[in-house]
C-alpha positions in Angstrom: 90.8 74.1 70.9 91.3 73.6 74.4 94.6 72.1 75.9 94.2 69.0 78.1 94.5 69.5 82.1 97.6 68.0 83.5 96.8 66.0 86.8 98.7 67.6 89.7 99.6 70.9 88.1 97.5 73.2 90.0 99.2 75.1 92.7 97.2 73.0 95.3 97.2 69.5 93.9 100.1 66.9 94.7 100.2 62.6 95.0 98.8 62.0 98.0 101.4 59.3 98.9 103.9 63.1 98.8 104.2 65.0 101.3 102.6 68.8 101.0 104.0 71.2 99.0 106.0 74.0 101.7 104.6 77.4 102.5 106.0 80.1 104.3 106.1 79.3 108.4 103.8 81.5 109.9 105.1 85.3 110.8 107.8 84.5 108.0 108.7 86.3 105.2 106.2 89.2 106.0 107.9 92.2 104.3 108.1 90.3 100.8 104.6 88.8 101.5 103.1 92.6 102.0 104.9 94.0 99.2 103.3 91.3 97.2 99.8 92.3 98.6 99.9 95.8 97.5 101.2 95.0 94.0 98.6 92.6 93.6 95.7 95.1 95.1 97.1 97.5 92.3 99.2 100.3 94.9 102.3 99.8 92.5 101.6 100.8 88.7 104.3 98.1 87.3 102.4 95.0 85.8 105.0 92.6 86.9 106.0 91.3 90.3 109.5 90.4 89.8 111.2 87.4 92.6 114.6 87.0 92.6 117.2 85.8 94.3 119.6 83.2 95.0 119.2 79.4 95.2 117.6 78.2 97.9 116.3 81.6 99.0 112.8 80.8 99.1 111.3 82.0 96.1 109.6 78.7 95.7 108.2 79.0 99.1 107.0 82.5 98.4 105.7 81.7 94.9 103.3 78.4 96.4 102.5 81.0 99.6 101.3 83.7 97.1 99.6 81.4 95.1 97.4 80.3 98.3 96.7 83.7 99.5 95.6 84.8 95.7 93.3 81.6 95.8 91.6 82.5 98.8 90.6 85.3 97.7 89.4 83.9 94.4 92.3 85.6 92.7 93.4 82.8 91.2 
């Protein structure tokens, strides 16, 4: 059985009458972005990428960034 596809869930749908979702501002958040990288191109053993931090940090921004970056390279 396959579940049904919620309309604007993906990572890179939203209403068009909404504004686009954020994404980091370019030469932002580089260090974090990196780190992310090399996790994801398997230089760290650990299996989870763990994000923390306060509200209003960013993590969103990040997440929706890293999201983008994994789907152009058809990661994702």
């Amino acid at each position: 059985m396959r579940l049904p596809r919620v309309e604007y869930a993906a990572f890179n749908e939203y209403k068009k009458d909404a504004p686009p979702p954020a994404h980091c501002c370019k030469d932002t958040r580089e260090n974090i972005l990196d780190q992310i990288e090399k996790w994801e191109e398997g230089y760290d053993e650990n299996c989870v990428f763990w994000l923390s931090g306060m509200a209003g940090t960013g993590k969103f921004t990040i997440a929706r960034t890293v999201a983008n970056m994994f789907y152009q390279k058809n990661r994702l």
